[in-house]
C-alpha positions as CSV (number, residue, x, y, z in Angstrom):
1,X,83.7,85.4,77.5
2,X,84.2,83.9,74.1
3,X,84.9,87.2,72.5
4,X,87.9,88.5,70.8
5,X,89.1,91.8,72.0
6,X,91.0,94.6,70.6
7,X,94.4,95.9,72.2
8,X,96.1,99.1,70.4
9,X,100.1,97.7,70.5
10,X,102.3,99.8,68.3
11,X,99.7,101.8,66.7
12,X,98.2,98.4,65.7
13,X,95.4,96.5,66.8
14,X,96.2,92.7,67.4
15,X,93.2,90.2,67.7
16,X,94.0,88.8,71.2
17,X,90.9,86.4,72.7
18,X,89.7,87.2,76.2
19,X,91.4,85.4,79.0
């Protein structure tokens, strides 16, 4: 999609682009 998505890993969000 082009967009970056939010995952919550470790209490933490990582930037992680859509596959």
């Amino acid at each position: 999609d082009g967009k970056s998505v939010y995952l919550e890993i470790d209490d933490n969000r990582q930037e992680v682009g859509t596959t």
